[in-house]
TORKOL-4160 file (C-alpha; in steps of 0.2 Angstrom, whole numbers, padded with zeros to 4 digits, m for minus):
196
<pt num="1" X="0446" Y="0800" Z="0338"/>
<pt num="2" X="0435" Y="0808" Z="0347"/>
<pt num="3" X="0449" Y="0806" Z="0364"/>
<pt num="4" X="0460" Y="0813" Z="0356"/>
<pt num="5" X="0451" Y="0826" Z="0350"/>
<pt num="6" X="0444" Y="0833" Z="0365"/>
<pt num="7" X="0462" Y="0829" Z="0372"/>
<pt num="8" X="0468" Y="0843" Z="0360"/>
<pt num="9" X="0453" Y="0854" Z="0363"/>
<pt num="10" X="0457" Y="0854" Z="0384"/>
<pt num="11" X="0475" Y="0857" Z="0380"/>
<pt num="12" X="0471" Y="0873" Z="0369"/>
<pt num="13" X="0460" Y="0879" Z="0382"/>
<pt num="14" X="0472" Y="0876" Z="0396"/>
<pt num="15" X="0486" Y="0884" Z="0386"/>
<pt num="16" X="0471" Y="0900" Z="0379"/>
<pt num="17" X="0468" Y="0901" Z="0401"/>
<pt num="18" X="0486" Y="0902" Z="0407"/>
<pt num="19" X="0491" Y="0916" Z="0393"/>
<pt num="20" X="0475" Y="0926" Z="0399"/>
<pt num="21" X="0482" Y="0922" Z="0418"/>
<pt num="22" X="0497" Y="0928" Z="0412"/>
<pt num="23" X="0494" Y="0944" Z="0403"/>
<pt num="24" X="0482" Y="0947" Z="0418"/>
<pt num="25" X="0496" Y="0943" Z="0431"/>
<pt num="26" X="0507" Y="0956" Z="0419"/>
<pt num="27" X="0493" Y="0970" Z="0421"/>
<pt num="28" X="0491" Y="0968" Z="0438"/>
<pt num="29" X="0510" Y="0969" Z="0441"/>
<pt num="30" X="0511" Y="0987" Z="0429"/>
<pt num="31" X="0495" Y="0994" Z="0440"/>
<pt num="32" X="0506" Y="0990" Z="0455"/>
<pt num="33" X="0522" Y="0999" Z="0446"/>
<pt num="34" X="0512" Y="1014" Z="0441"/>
<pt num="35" X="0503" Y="1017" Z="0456"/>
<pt num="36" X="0520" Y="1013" Z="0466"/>
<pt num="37" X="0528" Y="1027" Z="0455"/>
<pt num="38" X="0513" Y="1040" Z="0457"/>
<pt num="39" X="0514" Y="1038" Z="0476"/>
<pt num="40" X="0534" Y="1043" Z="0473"/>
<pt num="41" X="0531" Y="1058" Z="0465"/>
<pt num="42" X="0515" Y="1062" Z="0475"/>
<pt num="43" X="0529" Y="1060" Z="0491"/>
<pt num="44" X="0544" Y="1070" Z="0479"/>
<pt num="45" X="0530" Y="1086" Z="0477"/>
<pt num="46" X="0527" Y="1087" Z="0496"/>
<pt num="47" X="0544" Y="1086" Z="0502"/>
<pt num="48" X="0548" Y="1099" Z="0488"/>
<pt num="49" X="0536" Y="1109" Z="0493"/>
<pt num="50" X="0541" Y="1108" Z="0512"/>
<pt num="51" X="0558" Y="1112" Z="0507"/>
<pt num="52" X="0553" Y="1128" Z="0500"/>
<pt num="53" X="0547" Y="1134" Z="0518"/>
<pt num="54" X="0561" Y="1127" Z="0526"/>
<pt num="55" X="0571" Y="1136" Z="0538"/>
<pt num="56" X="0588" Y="1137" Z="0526"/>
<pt num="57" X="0585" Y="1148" Z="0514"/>
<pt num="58" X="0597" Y="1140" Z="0502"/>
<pt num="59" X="0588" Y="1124" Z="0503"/>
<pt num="60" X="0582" Y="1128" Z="0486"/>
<pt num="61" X="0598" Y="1128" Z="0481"/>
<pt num="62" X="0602" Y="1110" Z="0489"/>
<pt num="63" X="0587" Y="1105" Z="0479"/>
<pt num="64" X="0597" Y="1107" Z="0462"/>
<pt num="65" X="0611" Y="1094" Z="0468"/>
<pt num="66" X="0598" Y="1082" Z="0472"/>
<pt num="67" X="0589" Y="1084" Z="0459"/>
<pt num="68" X="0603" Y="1081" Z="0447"/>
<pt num="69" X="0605" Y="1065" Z="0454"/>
<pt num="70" X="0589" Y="1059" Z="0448"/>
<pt num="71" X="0595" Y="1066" Z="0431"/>
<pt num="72" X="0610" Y="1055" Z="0429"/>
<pt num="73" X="0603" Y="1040" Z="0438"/>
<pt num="74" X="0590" Y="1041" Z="0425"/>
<pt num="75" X="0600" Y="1043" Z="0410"/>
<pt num="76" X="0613" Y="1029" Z="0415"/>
<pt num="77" X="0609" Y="1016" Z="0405"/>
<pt num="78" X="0611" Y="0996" Z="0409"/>
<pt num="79" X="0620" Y="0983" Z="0398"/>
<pt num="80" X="0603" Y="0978" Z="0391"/>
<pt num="81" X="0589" Y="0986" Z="0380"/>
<pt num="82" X="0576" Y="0995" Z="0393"/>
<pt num="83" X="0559" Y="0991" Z="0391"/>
<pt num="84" X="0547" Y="1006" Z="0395"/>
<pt num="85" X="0539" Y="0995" Z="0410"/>
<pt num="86" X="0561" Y="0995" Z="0417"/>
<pt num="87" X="0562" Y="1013" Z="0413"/>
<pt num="88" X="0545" Y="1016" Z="0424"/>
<pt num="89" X="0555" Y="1008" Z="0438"/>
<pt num="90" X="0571" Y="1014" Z="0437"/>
<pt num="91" X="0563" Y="1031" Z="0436"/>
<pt num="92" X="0553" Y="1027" Z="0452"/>
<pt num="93" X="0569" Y="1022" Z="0463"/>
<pt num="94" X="0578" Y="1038" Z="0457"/>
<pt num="95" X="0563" Y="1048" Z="0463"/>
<pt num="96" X="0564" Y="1037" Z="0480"/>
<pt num="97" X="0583" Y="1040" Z="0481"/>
<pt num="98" X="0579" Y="1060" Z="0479"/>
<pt num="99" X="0568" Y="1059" Z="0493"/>
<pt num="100" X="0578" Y="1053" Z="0505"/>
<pt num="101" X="0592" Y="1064" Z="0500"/>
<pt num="102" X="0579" Y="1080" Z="0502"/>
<pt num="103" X="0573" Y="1073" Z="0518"/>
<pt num="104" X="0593" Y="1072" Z="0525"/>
<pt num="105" X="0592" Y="1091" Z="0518"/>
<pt num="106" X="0579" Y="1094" Z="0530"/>
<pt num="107" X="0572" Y="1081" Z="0542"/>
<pt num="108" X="0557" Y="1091" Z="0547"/>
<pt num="109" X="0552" Y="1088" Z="0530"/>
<pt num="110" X="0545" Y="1071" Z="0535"/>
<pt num="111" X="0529" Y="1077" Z="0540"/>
<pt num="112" X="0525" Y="1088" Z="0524"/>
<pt num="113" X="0515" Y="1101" Z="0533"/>
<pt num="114" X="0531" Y="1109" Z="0540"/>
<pt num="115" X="0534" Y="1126" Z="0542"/>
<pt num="116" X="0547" Y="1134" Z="0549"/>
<pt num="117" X="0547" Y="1143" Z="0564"/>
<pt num="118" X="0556" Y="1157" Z="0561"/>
<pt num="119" X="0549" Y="1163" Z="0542"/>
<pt num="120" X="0565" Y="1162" Z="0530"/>
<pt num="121" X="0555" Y="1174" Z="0515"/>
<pt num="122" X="0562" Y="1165" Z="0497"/>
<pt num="123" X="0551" Y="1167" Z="0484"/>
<pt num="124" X="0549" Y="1148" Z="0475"/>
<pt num="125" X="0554" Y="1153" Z="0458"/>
<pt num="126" X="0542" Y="1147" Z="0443"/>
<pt num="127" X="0551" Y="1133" Z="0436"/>
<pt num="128" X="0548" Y="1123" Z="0454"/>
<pt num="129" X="0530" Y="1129" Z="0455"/>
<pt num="130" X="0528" Y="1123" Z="0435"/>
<pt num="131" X="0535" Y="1106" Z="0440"/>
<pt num="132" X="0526" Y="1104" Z="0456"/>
<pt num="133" X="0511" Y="1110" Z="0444"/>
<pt num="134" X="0514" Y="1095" Z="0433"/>
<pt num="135" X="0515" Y="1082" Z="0447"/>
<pt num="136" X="0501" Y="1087" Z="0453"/>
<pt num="137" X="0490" Y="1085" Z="0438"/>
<pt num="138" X="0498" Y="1068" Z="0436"/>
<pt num="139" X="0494" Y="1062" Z="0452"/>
<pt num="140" X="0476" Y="1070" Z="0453"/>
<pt num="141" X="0474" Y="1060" Z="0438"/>
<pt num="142" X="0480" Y="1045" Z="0445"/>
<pt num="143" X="0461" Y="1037" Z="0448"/>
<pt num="144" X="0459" Y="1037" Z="0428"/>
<pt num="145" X="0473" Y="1023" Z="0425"/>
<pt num="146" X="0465" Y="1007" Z="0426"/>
<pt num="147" X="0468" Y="0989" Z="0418"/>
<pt num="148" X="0462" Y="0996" Z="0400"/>
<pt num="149" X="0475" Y="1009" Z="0400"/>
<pt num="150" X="0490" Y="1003" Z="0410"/>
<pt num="151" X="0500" Y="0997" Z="0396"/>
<pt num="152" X="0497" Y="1012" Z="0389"/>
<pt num="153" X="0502" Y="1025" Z="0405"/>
<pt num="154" X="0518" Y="1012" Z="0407"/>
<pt num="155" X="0524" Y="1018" Z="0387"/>
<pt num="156" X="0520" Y="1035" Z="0393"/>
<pt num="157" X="0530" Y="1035" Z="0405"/>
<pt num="158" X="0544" Y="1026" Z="0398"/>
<pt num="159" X="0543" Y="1037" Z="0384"/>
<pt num="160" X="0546" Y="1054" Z="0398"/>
<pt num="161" X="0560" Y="1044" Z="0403"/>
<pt num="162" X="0569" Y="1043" Z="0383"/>
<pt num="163" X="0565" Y="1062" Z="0383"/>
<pt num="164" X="0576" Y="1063" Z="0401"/>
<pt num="165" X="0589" Y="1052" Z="0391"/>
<pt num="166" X="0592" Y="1060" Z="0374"/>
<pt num="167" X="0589" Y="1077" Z="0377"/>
<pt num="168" X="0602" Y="1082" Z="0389"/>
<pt num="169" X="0610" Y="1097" Z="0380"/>
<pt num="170" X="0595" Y="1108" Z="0387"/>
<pt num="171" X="0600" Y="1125" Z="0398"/>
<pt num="172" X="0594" Y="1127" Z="0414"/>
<pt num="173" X="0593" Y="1122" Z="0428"/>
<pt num="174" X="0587" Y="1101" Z="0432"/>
<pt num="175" X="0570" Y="1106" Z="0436"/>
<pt num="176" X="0569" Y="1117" Z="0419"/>
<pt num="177" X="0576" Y="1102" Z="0408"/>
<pt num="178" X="0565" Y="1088" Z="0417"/>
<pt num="179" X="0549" Y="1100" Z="0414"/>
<pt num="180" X="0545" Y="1093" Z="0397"/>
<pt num="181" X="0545" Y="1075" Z="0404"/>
<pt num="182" X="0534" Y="1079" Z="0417"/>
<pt num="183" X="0522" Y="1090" Z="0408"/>
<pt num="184" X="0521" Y="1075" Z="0393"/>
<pt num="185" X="0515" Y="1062" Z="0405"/>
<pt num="186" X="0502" Y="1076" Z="0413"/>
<pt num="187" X="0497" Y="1080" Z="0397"/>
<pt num="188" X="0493" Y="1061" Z="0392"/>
<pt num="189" X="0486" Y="1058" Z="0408"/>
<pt num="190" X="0472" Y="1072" Z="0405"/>
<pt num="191" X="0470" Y="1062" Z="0388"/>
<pt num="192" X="0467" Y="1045" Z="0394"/>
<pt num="193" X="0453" Y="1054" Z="0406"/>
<pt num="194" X="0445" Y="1063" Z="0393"/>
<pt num="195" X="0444" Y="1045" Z="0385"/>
<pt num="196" X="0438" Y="1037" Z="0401"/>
């Protein structure tokens, strides 16, 4: 009796330490998704920024069509229910994808310290400088996400990306109707470090 009682009792915790190994393998894994996804927009918010003292002074413009991109690759939606941690990533290779098309806008735009040498005088207007605002506060806030939170930071996220989804009947400009998505997830980041 007692064999097959401690049979039992080695199984249950064998079982009790792989579902902690795997919730932990899980958590590691979101860190590395949210982090990934915070290094994108941390790269999106430079190149942006660079393309604002670029030598075209329609690169602004450019910016729209790229950025509209983003827009409808985020809102397509796959054959299967999105989980926020899938909605996270897909969010994360549209930001990727605008990159590069920004860079292929301006190449000089690599390195982000770029400015033109020929001044081209355009005045960023305030819906970039709100949205580069927001990035900016997201990715300053980046150090507060820890293991505690990230399952939490990953709905938060997914939840920016149902607002990009649904709400498409906005005016504006892309920058102008992605704000809200962008300002929510800087908004709960300043709330999970006031928690901290």
């Amino acid at each position: 009796m007692f064999k097959h009682n401690a049979t039992l009792l080695l199984s249950a915790l064998l079982l009790a330490f792989a579902a902690n190994l795997t919730l932990a393998n899980d958590d590691n894994h979101y860190l590395a998704v949210v982090n990934d996804f915070i290094d994108a927009l941390d790269t999106q918010r430079r190149v942006m920024l660079c393309l604002a003292k670029s030598c075209d002074n329609l690169a602004l413009h450019k910016l729209f069509k790229v950025e509209e991109g983003i827009e409808v690759d985020v809102r397509d939606k796959p054959d299967f229910a999105e989980t926020h941690e899938f909605e996270t990533e897909k969010l994360d290779t549209a930001i990727k994808t605008s990159v590069r098309n920004m860079l292929a806008l301006e190449p000089s735009c690599m390195d982000a310290a770029y400015v033109c040498p020929t001044p081209v005088v355009v005045e960023v207007p305030k819906y970039i400088t709100d949205y580069t605002k927001a990035l900016d506060t997201i990715i300053s806030l980046r150090n507060c996400v820890t293991m505690n939170d990230i399952e939490k930071v990953i709905d938060i996220i997914g939840n920016s990306v149902d607002y990009v989804e649904k709400y498409d009947s906005h005016v504006g400009n892309v920058l102008q109707r992605i704000y809200p998505a962008a300002a929510y997830v800087a908004k709960e980041f300043k709330n999970i470090c006031a928690e901290a």
